[in-house]
PLY file of the C-alpha trace (Angstrom):
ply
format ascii 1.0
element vertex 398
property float x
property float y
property float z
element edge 397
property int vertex1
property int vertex2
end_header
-23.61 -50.28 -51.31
-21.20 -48.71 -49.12
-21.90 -50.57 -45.99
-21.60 -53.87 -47.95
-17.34 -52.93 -48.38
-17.09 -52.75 -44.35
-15.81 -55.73 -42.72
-18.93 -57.73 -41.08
-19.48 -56.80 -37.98
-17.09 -54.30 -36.97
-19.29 -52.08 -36.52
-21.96 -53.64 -34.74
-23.90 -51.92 -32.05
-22.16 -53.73 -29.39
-18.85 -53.09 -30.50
-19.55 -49.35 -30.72
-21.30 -49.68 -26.81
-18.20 -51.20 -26.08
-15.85 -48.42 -26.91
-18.22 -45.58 -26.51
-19.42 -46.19 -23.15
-22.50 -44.21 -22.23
-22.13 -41.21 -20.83
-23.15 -41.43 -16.54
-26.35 -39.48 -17.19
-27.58 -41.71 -20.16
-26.85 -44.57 -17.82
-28.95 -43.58 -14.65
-31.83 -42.48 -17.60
-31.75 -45.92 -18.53
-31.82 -47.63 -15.15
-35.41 -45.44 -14.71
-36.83 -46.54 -17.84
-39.33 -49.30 -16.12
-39.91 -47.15 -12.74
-43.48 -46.49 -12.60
-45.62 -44.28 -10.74
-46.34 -47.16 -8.53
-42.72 -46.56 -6.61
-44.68 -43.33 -5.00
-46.62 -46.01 -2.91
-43.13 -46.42 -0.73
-42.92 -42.71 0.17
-46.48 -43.15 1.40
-46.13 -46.28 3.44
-42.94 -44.78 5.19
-44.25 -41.39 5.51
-47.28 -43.07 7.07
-44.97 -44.77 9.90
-44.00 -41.14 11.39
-47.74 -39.43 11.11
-48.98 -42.43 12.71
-46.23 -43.22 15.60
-46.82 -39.72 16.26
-50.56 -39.89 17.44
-50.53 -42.74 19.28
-52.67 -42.37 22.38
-51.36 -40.99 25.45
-50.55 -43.82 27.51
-48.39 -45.03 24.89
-45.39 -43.25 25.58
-42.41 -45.80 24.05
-38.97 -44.53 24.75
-37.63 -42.80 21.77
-40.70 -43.18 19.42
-40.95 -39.69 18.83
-37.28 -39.77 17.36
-37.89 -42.87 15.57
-40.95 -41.34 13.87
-39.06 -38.07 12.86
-35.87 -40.63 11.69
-38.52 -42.53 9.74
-39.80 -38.83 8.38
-36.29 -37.92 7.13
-36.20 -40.61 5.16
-39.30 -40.35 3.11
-39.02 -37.17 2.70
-35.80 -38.01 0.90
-37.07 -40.72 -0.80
-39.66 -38.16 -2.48
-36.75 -36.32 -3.31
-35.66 -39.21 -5.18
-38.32 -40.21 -6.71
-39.26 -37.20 -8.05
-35.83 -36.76 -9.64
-35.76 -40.32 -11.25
-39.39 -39.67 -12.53
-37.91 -36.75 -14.07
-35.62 -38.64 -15.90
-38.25 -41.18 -16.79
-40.72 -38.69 -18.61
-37.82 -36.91 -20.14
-35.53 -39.71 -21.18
-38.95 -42.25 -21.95
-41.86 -40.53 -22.85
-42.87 -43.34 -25.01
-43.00 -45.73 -21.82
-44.39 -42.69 -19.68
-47.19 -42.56 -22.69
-47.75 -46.06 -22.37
-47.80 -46.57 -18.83
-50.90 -43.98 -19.18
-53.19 -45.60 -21.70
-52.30 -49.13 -19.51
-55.75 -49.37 -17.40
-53.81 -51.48 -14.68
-50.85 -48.53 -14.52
-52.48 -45.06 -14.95
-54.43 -45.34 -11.80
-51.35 -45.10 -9.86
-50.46 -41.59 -10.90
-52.85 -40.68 -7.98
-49.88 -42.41 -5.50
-47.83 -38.95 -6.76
-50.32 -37.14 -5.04
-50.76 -38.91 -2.22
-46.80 -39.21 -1.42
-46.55 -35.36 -1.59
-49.54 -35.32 0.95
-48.05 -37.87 3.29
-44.72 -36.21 3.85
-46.23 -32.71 4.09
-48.41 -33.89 6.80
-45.75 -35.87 8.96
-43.24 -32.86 8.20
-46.19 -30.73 10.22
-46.48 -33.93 12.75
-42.81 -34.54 13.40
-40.38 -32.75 11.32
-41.26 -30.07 13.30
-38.87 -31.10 15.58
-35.58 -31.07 13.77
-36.48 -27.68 11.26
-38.34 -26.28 13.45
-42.02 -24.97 14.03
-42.22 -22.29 10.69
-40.36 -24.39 8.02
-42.59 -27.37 8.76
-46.00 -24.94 8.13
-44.25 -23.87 5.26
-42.93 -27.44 3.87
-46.62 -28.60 4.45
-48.37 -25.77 2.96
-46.25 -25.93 -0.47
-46.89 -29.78 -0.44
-50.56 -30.01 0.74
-51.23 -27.36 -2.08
-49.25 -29.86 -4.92
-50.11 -32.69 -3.78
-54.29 -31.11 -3.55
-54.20 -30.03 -7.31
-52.12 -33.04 -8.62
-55.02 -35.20 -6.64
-58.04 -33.27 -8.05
-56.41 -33.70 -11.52
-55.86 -37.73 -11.31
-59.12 -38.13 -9.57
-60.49 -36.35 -12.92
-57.64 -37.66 -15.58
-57.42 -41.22 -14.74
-60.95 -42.17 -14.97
-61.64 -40.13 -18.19
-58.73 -42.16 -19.69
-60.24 -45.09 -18.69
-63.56 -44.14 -20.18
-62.26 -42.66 -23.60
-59.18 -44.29 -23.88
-58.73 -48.15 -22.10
-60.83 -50.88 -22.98
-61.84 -52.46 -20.28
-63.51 -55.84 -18.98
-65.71 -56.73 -16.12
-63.02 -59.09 -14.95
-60.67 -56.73 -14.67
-61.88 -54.86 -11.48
-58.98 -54.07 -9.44
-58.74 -52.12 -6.16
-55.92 -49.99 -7.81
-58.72 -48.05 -9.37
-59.37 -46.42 -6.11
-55.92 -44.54 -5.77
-56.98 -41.86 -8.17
-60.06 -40.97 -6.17
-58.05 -41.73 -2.31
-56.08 -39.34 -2.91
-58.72 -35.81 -2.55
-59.34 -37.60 1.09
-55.75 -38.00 1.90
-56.13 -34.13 1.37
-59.68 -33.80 3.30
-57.17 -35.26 6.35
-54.09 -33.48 5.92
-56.36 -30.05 5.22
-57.99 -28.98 8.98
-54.13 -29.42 10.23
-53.22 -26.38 8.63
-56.62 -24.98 9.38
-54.69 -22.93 12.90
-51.70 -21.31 10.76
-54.14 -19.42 9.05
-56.10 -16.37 9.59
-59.19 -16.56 11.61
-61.84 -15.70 10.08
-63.06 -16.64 6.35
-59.87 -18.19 6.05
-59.73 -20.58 8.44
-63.69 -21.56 7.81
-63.06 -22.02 4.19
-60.05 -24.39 4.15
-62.13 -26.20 6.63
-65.16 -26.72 4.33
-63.32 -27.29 1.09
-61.50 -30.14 2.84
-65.16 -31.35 3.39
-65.79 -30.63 -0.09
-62.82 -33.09 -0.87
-63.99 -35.83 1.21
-67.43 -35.60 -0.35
-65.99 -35.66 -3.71
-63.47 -38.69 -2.77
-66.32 -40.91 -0.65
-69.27 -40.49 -3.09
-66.38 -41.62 -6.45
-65.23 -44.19 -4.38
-68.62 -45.64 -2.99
-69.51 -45.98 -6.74
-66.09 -47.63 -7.52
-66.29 -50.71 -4.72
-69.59 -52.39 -5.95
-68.00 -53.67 -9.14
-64.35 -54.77 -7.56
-66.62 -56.55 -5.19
-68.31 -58.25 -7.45
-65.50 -59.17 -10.00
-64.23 -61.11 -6.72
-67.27 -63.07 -6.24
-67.87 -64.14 -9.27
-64.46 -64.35 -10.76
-62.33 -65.41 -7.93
-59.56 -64.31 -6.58
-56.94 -61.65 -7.90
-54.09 -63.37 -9.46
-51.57 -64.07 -6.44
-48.56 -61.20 -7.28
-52.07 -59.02 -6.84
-53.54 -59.68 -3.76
-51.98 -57.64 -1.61
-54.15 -55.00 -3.52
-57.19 -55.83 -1.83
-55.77 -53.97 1.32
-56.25 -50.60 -1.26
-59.57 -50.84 -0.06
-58.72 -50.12 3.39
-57.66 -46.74 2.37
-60.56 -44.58 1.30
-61.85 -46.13 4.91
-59.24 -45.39 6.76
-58.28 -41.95 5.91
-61.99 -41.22 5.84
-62.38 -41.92 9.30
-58.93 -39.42 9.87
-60.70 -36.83 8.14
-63.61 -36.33 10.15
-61.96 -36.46 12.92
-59.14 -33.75 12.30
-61.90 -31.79 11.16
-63.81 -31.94 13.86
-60.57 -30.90 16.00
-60.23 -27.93 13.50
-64.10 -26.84 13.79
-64.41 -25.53 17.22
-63.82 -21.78 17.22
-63.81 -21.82 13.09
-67.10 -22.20 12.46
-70.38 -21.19 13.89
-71.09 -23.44 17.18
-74.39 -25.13 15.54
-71.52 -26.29 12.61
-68.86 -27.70 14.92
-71.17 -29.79 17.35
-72.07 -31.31 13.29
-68.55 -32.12 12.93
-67.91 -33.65 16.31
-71.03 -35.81 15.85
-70.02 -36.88 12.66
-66.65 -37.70 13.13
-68.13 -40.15 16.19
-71.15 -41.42 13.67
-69.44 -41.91 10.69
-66.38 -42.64 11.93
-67.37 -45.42 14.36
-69.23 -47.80 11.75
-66.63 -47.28 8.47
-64.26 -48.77 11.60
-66.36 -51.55 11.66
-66.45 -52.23 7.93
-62.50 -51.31 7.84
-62.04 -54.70 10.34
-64.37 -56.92 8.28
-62.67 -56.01 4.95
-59.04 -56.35 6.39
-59.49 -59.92 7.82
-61.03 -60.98 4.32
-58.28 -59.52 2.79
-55.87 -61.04 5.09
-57.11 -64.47 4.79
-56.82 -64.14 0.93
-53.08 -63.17 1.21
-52.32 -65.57 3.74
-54.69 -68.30 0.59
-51.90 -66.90 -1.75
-49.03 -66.82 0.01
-49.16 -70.78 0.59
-49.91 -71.02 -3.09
-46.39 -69.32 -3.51
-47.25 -65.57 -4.00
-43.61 -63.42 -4.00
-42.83 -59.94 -3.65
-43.56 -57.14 -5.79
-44.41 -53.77 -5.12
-47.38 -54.39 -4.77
-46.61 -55.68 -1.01
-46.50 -51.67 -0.37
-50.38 -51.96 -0.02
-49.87 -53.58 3.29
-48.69 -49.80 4.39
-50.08 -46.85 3.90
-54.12 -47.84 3.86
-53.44 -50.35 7.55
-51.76 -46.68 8.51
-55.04 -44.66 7.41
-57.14 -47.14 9.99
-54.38 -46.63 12.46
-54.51 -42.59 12.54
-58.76 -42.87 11.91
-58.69 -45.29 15.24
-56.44 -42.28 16.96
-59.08 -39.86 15.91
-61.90 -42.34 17.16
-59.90 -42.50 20.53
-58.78 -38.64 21.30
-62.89 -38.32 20.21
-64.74 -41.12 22.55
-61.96 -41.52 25.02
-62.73 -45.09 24.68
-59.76 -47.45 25.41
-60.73 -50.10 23.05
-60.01 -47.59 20.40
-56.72 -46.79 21.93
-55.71 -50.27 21.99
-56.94 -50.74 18.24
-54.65 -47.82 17.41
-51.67 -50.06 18.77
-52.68 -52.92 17.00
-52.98 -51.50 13.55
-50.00 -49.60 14.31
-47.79 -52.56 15.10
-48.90 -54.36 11.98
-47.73 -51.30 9.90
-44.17 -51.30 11.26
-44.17 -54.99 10.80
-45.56 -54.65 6.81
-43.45 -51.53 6.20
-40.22 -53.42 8.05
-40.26 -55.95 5.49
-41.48 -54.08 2.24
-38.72 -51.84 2.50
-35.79 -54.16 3.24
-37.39 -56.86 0.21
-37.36 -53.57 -1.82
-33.95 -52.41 -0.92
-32.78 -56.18 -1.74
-34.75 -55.82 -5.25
-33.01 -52.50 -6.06
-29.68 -53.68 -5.23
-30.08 -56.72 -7.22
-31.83 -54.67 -10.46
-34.74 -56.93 -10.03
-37.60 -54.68 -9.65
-36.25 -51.92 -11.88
-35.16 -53.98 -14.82
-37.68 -54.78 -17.81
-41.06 -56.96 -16.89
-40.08 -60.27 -18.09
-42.37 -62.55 -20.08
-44.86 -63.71 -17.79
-43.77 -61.44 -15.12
-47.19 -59.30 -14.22
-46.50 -55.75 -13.32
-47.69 -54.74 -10.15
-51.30 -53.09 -10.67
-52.07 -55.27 -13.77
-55.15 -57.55 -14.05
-54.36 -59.05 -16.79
-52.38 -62.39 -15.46
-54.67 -65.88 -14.49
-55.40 -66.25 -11.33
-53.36 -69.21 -10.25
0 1
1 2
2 3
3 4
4 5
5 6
6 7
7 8
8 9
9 10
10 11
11 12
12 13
13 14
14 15
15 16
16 17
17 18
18 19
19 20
20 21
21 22
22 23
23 24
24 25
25 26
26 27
27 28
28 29
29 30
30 31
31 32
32 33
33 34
34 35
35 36
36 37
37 38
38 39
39 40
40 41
41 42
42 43
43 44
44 45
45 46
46 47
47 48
48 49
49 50
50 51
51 52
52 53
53 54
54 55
55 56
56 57
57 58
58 59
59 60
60 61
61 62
62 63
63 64
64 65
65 66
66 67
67 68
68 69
69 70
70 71
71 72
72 73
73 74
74 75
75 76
76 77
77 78
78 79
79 80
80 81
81 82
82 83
83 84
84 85
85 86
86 87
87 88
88 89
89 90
90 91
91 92
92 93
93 94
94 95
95 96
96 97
97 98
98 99
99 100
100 101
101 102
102 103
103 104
104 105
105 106
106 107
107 108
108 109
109 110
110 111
111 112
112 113
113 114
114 115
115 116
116 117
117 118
118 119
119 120
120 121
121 122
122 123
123 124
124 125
125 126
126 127
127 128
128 129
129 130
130 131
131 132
132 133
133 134
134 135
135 136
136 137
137 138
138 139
139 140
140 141
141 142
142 143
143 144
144 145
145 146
146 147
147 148
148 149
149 150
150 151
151 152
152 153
153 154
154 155
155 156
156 157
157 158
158 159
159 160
160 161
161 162
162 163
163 164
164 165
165 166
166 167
167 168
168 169
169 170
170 171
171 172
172 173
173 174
174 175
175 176
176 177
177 178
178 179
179 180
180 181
181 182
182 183
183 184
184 185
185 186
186 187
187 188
188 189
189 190
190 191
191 192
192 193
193 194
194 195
195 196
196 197
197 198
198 199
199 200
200 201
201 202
202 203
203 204
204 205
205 206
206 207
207 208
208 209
209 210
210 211
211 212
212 213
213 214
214 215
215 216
216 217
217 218
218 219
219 220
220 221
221 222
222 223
223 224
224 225
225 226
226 227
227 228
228 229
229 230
230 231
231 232
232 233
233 234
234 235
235 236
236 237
237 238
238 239
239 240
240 241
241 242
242 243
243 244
244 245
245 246
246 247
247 248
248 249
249 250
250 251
251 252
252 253
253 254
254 255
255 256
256 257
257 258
258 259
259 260
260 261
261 262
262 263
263 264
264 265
265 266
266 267
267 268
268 269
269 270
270 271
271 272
272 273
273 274
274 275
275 276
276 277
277 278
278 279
279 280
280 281
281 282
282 283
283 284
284 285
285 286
286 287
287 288
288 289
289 290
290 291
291 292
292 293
293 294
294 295
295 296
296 297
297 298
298 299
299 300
300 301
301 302
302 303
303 304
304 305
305 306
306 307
307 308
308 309
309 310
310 311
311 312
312 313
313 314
314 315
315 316
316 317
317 318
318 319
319 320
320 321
321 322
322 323
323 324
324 325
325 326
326 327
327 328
328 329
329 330
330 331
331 332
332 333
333 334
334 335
335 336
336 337
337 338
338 339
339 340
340 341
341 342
342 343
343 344
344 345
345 346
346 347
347 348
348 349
349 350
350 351
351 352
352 353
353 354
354 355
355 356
356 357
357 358
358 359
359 360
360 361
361 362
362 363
363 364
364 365
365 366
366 367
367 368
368 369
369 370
370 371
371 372
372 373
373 374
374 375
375 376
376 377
377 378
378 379
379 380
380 381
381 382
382 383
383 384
384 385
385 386
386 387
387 388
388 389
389 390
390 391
391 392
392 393
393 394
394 395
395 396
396 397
């Protein structure tokens, strides 16, 4: 053979790396070949800061929070930017890890964080950004995005759980919270939806934005009230998540969270849009829902605290995963703002401050672990063996 007359090895393929050097653009193709759709869950949890900072009750008036919050906007909305270049690169470069990152059960629900992270910058570009682009840019920025990230939502919320019917195999043990993000992310638009409800129109308009966003938060609370009865049970009778998983559980705080927000901008957006019989429904329901799915949203987020604080003295370390600590304690945050501009009650003020100073605490140190990751080529480099991937259930529980 001809290759047999060639000196051994001097062609090898790390020679040949060595004096062909990959071009720049195969290099940063490579460096996204492992970034999942999970990396959309730090646009979320930043954009989340500014909405929320933003709608803090009125006696909170902190010095500069209103440029903080519009500081903390800029930079997820360039962080989408980002992400949605590198993502890019990762389905064009590596379709065959974007393929299997889609038949993975424990990876294709995140797909719905895409949605959601379009969503969350288009409604704290409306909230804040306002201020720096001014008034008819924002309307616009939020309009293109609310529309994306609406039909990329409706299509995950459909998508993910077919695949996981047709296509994933699937055990009772394997429960996870992350199942949830797919069908979140219509009621991150039910919330986002009656803000834009005032740049329309009035009219028919107006009135039907307003009652497809209630369409959306039907369709998102009825999928996910069918979805928490097994994750519920797969903790009581299989024990806890494994520990790089825990910080999950606070997923469930979402669909409560921005449920509450989405009665109540709804009911803000009702009065002179619909028939008067209609928005004295929507004020009552934002107080009657809202008030009790509160309640549940404390119970759940102390058990889920105490089992992160279980596996964090059992040695639990960062993963991305830690960006669940953000975005859903940010949904309670803006539905306790709603419950306080509705009731007037203080105690919902002062829950608003609470949640909202344990976001900026959760989001303060996910982002500078994750910066420290990135720098390092830890979290984008190749899972390991033994190394669970955020979102997967497939690791003991320790």
């Amino acid at each position: 053979m001809v290759t047999a007359a060639q000196p051994r090895g001097s062609f090898s393929r790390r020679s040949v790396r060595s004096a062909f050097p990959l071009p720049a653009r195969s290099r940063r193709a490579s460096a996204v070949r492992h970034l999942g759709p999970n990396w959309y869950a730090s646009v979320m949890g930043t954009a989340i800061v500014a909405t929320a900072g933003a709608g803090l009750p009125g006696p909170v008036h902190l010095p500069g929070l209103r440029t903080a919050c519009t500081a903390v906007w800029a930079l997820a909305a360039a962080l989408l930017a980002a992400l949605l270049v590198a993502r890019t690169l990762h389905w064009v470069h590596h379709r065959d890890q974007a393929r299997a990152h889609l038949l993975d059960s424990a990876v294709a629900p995140f797909y719905g964080c895409l949605a959601m992270a379009l969503l969350a910058v288009g409604g704290a570009t409306l909230a804040v950004g306002r201020d720096w682009i001014g008034a008819g840019p924002a309307i616009a920025a939020d309009t293109v995005l609310f529309t994306a990230g609406t039909v990329i939502g409706l299509v995950a919320a459909v998508a993910v759980p077919y695949l996981m019917v047709a296509r994933h195999r699937i055990q009772p043990d394997q429960a996870s919270p992350v199942w949830l993000l797919p069908l979140v992310a219509p009621m991150v638009s039910a919330a986002q939806g009656p803000l834009l409800v005032p740049h329309l129109p009035a009219g028919r308009p107006r009135e039907t934005l307003l009652l497809a966003c209630l369409a959306l938060f039907g369709l998102s609370l009825l999928a996910t009230l069918v979805t928490l009865p097994p994750i519920l049970t797969r903790l009581i009778t299989a024990g806890p998540l494994p520990l790089p998983l825990t910080p999950t559980l606070f997923l469930v705080l979402g669909p409560l969270g921005q449920s509450t927000t989405a009665v109540g901008t709804a009911a803000d957006a009702a009065g002179g849009t619909v028939p008067a019989p209609y928005a004295e429904g929507f004020a009552v329901l934002a107080v009657l829902y809202g008030v009790p799915v509160m309640g549940f949203a404390l119970l759940w987020l102390a058990l889920a605290a105490a089992l992160v604080v279980r596996a964090l003295r059992r040695g639990m370390g960062f993963t991305m995963a830690w960006w669940a600590f953000t975005f859903p304690v940010g949904t309670c945050a803006t539905g306790a703002e709603a419950l306080a501009r509705r009731t007037g009650l203080a105690a919902f003020g002062g829950l608003a401050v609470g949640l909202y100073a344990l976001l900026v605490a959760a989001w303060a140190v996910a982002a500078v672990r994750t910066g420290r990751g990135v720098v390092s080529g830890e979290l984008l480099a190749a899972p390991g063996r033994g190394r669970v991937v955020p979102g997967s259930t497939r690791a003991r529980t320790r």
